[in-house]
N, C-alpha and C positions, 0 to 999 in steps of 0.2 A: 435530778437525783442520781447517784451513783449507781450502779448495777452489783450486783455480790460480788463478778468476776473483777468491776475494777476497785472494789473495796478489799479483796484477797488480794492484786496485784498490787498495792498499795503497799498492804502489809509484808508482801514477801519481798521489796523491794526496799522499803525500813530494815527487815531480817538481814537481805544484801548489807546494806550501807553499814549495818550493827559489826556483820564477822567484818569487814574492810576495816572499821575501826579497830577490832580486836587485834589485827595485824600489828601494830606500832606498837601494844601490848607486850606481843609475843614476843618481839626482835629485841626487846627491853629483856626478856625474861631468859631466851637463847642466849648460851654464853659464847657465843661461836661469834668470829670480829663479822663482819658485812658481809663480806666476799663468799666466804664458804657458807653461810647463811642463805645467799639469795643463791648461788650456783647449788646447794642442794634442794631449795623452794622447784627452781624450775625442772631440775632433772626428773625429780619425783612428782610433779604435774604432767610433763610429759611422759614419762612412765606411763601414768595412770592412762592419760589418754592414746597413748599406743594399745590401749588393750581392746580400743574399738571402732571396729570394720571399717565406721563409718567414715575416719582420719583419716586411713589408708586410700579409702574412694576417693575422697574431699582432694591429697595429696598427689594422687595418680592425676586428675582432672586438673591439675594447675597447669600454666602454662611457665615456661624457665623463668620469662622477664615477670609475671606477676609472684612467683614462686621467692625468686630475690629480690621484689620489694618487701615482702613482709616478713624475708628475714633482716633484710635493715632496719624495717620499724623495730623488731625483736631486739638485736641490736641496742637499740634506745631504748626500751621496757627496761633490757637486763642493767644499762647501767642509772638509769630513772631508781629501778629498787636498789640498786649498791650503795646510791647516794644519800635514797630516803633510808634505809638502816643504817648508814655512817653517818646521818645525824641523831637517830635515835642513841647510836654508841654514846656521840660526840657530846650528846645534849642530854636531851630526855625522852617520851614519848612526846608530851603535851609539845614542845620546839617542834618536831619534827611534821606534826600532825597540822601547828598552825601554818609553817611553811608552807605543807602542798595547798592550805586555802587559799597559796599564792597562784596556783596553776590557770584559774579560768584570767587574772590578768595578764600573763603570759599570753595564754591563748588568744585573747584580744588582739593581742599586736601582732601574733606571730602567725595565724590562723588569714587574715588576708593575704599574705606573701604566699605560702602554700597551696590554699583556694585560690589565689587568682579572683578575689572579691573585694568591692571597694572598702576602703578602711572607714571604718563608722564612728564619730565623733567622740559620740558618746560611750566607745568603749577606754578612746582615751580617758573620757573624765570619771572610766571607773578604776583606771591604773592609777591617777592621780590622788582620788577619795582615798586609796588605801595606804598611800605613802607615809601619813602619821599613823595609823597600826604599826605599818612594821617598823617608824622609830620610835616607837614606844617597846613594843615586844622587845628589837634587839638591847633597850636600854630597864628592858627589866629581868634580863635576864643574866647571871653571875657571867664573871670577866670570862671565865674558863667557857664557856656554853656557847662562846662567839662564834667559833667555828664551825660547833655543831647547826649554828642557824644558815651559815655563807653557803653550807655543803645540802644544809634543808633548800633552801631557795635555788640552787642551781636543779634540784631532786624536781622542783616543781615547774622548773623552765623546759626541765626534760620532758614532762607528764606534756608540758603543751604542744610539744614538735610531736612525739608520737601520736598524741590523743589527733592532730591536726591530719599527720598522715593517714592515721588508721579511718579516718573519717572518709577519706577519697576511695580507701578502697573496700571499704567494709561488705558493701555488697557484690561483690566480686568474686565469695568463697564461702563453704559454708564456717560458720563461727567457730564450731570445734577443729576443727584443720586448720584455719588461720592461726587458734590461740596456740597448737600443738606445734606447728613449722615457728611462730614468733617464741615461743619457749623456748625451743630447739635449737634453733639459733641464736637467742641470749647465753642459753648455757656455754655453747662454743666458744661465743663474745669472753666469755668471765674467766675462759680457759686458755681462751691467747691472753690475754689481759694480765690475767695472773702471775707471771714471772715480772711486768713490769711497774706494776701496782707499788711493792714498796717504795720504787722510788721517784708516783709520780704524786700518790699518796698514803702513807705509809700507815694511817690511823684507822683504813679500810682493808688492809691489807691481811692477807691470812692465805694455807693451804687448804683448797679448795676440795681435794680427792681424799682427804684423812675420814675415817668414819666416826662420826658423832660419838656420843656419849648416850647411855640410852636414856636420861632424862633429855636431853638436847633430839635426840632421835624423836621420842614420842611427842615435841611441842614442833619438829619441823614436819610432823605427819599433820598435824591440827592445823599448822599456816597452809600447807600444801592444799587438801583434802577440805575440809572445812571452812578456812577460811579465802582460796582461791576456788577449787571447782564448785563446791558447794553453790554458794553463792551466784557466778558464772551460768550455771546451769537454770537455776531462777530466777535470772535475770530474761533469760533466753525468754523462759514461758510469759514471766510477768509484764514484761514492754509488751505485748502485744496488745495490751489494754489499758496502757497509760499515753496520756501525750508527754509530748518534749519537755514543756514547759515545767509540768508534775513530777517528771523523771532530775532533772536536772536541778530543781529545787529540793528532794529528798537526797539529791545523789551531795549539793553542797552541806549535809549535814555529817558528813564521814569525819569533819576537825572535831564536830563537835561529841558525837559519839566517843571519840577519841581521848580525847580531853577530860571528858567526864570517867570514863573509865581508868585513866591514868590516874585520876585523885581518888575512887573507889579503892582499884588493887595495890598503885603502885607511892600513895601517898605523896603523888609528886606537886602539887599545891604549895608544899612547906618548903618547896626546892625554888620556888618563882615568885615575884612578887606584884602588889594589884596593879601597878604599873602593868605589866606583862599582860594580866587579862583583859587591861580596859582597850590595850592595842589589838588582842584579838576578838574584843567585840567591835571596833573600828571597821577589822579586816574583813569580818563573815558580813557585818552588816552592808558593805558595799558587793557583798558577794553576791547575796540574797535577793537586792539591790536588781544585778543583772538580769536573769530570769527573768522576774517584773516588766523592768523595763521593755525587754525583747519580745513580751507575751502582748504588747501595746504597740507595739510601733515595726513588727513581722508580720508577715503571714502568713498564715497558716500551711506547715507541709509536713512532709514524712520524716518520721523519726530514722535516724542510725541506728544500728544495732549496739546491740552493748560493750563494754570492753572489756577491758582485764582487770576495770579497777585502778585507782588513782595508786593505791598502797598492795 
């Protein structure tokens, strides 16, 4: 029987995965192109977290060479969310959202070469399971939306390289000091980046340092605040009482929160067709699939810590 502590972490853990989904909402509703959208998400997360002691301790206690690896991961987070909101521009929410349920087959392939761990069979035959999802998806989705899906799936090739590294060094630092330097250094990322964006893609491209608008201001305080530290911070508490397995299978339910919420606020259902969905029940259900699998045929060890979030 479950305990109240891991039936609360349960549920603050569903809460997590709900604002994650809310994010591809947001980036929908923000009128701002990709670029200045995620470069003001993370300026204003780090903000927030410069305001406490504990970052600054966390940051002094780093060493240079661990200090520059997780500004390279940061790095990959910043252009991971340039590309997951340059497909929400490109497409819609529900595209962008089914994409990253592309990220754990990535991780499959890409997660031995980083680990230094033997490649497991069966992760290939879950890269494989999902290949008619996504030709279904991209053939149910209008001619114009192509793009927005090629820039979603590379969004979710990224999730796998960082999610891969951030794994090697997660214990290494404490969580808010890692998220604050990987922020820190995305923002820089998107500030070199920025003069050459238009012309390396121009549909992502935007001035990064102009101030919002204050309906644009007040929804990039809610992705910030709410839907990254919020969350972030009860993740910290609530893994300490869930396993892997639990974690990982509420964490693959972020397309679908997503999804559903897109046809609630943003009526976007009437924009795709059942072609599109029956590709993203294809996709989650070999997702779903993995977890399973791994909870059978691993053994049992210690969780990671948490991360920043696929979206």
């Amino acid at each position: 029987m479950p305990t109240d502590d891991t039936r609360k972490a349960l549920l603050q853990v569903h809460f997590c995965v709900l604002l994650w989904g809310v994010t591809a909402i947001l980036g929908k509703l923000i009128s701002l192109p990709a670029l200045p959208l995620v470069w003001w998400r993370m300026l204003l997360v780090v903000a927030m977290l410069a305001l406490l002691p504990r970052v600054w301790r966390g940051l002094s206690a780093l060493t240079p060479r661990l200090a520059l690896g997780y500004a390279g991961i940061g790095a990959l987070v910043a252009l991971h969310w340039l590309t997951f909101y340059g497909a929400v521009k490109l497409a819609n929410a529900s595209v962008a959202a089914t994409c990253i349920a592309l990220a754990p087959v990535f991780t499959a392939i890409v997660e031995p070469w980083i680990a230094q761990r033997p490649f497991r069979p069966r992760e290939l035959a879950l890269g494989l399971a999902v290949l008619p999802g996504v030709a279904l998806v991209v053939g149910g989705v209008p001619g114009g939306m192509r793009l927005g899906v090629a820039v979603g799936a590379l969004s979710a090739f990224l999730v796998a390289l960082f999610g891969s590294f951030n794994k090697r060094l997660v214990s290494h630092a404490d969580p808010l000091t890692v998220t604050a330097l990987e922020l820190g250094a995305g923002t820089l990322t998107l500030t070199l980046l920025a003069p050459a964006l238009p012309l390396l893609l121009p549909a992502l491209a935007g001035t990064p340092w102009g101030l919002p608008g204050l309906r644009d201001g007040l929804l990039l305080l809610a992705l910030s605040g709410l839907c990254t530290l919020l969350p972030f911070a009860l993740a910290l508490v609530a893994l300490r009482h869930l396993s892997a397995y639990t974690t990982q299978l509420v964490t693959n339910l972020e397309p679908v929160y997503a999804i559903v919420l897109a046809m609630l606020f943003l009526g976007e259902q009437h924009e795709l067709t059942p072609q599109f969905y029956l590709g993203v029940a294809i996709i989650l259900g070999a997702v779903f699939l993995h977890p399973l699998l791994n909870r059978f045929q691993r053994a049992p060890g210690g969780m990671a810590g948490p991360g920043l979030g696929q979206a």
